[in-house]
C-alpha positions as protocol buffer text, in pm:
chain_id: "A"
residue {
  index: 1
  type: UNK
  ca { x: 2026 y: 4217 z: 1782 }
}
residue {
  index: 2
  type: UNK
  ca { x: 1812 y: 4020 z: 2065 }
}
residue {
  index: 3
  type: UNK
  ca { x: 1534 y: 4074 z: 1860 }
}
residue {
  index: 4
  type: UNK
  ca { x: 1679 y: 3891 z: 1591 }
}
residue {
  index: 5
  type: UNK
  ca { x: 1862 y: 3625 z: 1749 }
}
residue {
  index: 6
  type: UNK
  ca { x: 1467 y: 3537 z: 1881 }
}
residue {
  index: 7
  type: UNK
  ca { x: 1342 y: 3564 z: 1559 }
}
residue {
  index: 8
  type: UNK
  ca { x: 1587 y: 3309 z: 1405 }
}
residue {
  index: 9
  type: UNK
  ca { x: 1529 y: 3090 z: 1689 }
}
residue {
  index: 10
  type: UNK
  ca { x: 1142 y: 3113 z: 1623 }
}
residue {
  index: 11
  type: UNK
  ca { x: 1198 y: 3045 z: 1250 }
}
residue {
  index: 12
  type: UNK
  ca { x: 1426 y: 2750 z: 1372 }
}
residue {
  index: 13
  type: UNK
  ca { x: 1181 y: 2662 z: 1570 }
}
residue {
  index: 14
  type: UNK
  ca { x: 864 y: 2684 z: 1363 }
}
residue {
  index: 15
  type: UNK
  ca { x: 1093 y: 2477 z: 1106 }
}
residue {
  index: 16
  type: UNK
  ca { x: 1132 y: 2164 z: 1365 }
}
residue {
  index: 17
  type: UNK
  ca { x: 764 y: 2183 z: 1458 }
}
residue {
  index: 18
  type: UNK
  ca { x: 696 y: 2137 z: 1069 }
}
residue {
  index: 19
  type: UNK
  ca { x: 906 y: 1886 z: 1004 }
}
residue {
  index: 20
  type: UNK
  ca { x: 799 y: 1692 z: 1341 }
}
residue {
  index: 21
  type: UNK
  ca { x: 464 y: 1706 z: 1170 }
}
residue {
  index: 22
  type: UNK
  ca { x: 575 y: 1600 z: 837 }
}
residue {
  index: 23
  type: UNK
  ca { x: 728 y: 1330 z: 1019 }
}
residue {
  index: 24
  type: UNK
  ca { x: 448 y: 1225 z: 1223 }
}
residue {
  index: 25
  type: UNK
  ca { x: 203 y: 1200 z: 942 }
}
residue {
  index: 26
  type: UNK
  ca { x: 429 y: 1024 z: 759 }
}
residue {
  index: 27
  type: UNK
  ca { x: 492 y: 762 z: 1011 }
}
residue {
  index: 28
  type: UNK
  ca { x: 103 y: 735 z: 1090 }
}
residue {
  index: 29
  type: UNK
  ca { x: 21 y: 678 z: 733 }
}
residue {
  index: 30
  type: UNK
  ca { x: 314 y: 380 z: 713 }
}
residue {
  index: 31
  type: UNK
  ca { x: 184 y: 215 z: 1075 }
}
residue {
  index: 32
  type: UNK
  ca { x: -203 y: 337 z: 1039 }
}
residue {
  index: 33
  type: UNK
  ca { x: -406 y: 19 z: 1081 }
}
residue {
  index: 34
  type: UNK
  ca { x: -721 y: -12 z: 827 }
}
residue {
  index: 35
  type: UNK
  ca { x: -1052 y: -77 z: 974 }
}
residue {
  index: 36
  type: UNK
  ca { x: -1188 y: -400 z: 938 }
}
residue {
  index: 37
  type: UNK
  ca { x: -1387 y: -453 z: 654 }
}
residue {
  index: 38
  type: UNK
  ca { x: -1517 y: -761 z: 421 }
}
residue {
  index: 39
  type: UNK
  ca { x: -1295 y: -832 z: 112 }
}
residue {
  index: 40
  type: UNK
  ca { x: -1429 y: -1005 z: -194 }
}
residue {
  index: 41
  type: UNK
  ca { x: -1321 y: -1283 z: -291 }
}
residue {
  index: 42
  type: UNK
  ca { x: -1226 y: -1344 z: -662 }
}
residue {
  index: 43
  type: UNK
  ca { x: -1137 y: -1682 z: -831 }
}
residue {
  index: 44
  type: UNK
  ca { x: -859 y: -1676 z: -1094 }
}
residue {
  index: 45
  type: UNK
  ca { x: -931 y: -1742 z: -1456 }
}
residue {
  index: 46
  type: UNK
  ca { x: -603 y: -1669 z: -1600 }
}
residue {
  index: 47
  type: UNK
  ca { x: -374 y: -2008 z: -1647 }
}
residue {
  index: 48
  type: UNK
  ca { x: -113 y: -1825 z: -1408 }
}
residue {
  index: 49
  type: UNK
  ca { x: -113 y: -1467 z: -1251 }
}
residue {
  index: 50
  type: UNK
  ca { x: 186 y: -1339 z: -1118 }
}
residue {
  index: 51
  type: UNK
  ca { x: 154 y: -1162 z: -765 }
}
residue {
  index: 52
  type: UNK
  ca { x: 409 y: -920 z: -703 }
}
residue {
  index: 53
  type: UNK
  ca { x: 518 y: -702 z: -411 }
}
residue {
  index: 54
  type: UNK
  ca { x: 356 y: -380 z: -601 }
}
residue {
  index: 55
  type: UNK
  ca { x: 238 y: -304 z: -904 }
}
residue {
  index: 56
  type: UNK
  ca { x: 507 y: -405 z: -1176 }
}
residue {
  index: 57
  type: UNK
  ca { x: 696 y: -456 z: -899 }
}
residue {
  index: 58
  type: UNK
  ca { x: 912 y: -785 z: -791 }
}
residue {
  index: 59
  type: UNK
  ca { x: 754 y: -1114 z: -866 }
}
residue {
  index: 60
  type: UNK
  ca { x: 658 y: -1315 z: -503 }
}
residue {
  index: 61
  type: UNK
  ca { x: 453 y: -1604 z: -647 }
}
residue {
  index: 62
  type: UNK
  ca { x: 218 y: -1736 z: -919 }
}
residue {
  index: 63
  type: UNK
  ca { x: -159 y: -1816 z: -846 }
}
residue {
  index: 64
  type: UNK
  ca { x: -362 y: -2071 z: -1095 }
}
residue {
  index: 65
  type: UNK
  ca { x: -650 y: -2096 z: -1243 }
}
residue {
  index: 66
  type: UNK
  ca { x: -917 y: -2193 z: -1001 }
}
residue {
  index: 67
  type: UNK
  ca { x: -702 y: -2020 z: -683 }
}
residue {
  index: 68
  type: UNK
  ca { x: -871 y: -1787 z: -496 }
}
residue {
  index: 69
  type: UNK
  ca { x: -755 y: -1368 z: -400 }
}
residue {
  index: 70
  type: UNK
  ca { x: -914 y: -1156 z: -165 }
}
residue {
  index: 71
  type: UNK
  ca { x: -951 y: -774 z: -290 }
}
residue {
  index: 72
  type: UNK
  ca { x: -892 y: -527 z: -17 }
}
residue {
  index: 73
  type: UNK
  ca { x: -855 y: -220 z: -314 }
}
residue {
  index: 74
  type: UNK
  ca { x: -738 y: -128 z: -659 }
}
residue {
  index: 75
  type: UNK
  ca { x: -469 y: 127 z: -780 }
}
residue {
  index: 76
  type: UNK
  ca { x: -598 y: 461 z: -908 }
}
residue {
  index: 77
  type: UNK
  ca { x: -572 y: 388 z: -1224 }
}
residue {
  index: 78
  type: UNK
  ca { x: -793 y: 32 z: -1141 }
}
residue {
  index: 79
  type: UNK
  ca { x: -519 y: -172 z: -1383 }
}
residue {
  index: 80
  type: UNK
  ca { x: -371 y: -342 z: -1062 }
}
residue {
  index: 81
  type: UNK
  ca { x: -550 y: -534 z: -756 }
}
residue {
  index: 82
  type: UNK
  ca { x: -394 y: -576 z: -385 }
}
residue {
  index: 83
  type: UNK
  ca { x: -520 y: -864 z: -118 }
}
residue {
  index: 84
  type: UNK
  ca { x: -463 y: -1176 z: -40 }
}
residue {
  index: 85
  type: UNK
  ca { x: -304 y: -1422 z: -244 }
}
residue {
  index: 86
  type: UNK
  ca { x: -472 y: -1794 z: -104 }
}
residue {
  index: 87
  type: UNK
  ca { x: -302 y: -2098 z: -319 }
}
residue {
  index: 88
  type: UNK
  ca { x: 51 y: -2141 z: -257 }
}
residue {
  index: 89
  type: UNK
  ca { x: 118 y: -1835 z: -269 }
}
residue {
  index: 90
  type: UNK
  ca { x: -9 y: -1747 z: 121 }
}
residue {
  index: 91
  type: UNK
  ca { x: 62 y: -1371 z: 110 }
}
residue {
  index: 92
  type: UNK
  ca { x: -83 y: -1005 z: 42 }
}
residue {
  index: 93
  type: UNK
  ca { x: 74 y: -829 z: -293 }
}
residue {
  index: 94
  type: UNK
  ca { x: -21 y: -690 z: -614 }
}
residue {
  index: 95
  type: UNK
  ca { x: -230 y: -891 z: -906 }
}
residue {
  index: 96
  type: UNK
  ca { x: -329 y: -718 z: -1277 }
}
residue {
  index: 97
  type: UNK
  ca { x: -655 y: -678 z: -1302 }
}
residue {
  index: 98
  type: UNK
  ca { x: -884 y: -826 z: -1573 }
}
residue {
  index: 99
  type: UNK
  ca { x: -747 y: -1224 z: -1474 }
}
residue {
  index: 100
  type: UNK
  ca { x: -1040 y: -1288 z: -1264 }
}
residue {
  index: 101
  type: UNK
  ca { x: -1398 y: -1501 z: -1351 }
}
């Protein structure tokens, strides 16, 4: 009986230790902070492109022709662009691809 009662605490315990882990890597990978690198800058060809807060996701502003948007990386499947909207726009989101000169 002892031996078992220690046995389910160890499982109990191996249990919290994983999910403290799961936890942990989950929080590092939401707070992680990206090394500094340069971003390229891209003008805008398209008459409007809407940036939005992830791909297909909710519309935050509209950059023109002629504004500019710093690439920090693409999705996987490279059809959608995150940076930094310049213009009025002011803010990093999500851009399609393929709108740029």
């Amino acid at each position: 009986m002892l031996a078992h009662v220690h046995g389910r605490k160890l499982r109990i315990t191996l249990a919290g230790i994983g999910m403290a882990a799961i936890g942990a890597v989950g929080l590092y990978e939401a707070v992680k902070v990206t090394p500094a690198h340069a971003l390229t800058r891209r003008t805008v060809c398209a008459q409007d492109l809407y940036v939005r807060t992830a791909p297909l996701g909710a519309w935050m502003g509209t950059l023109y022709r002629g504004q500019s948007f710093d690439v920090d990386h693409y999705s996987s499947d490279g059809a959608w662009v995150y940076g930094f909207a310049y213009g009025n726009v002011n803010r990093w989101g999500w851009v399609q691809n393929g709108w740029f000169c």
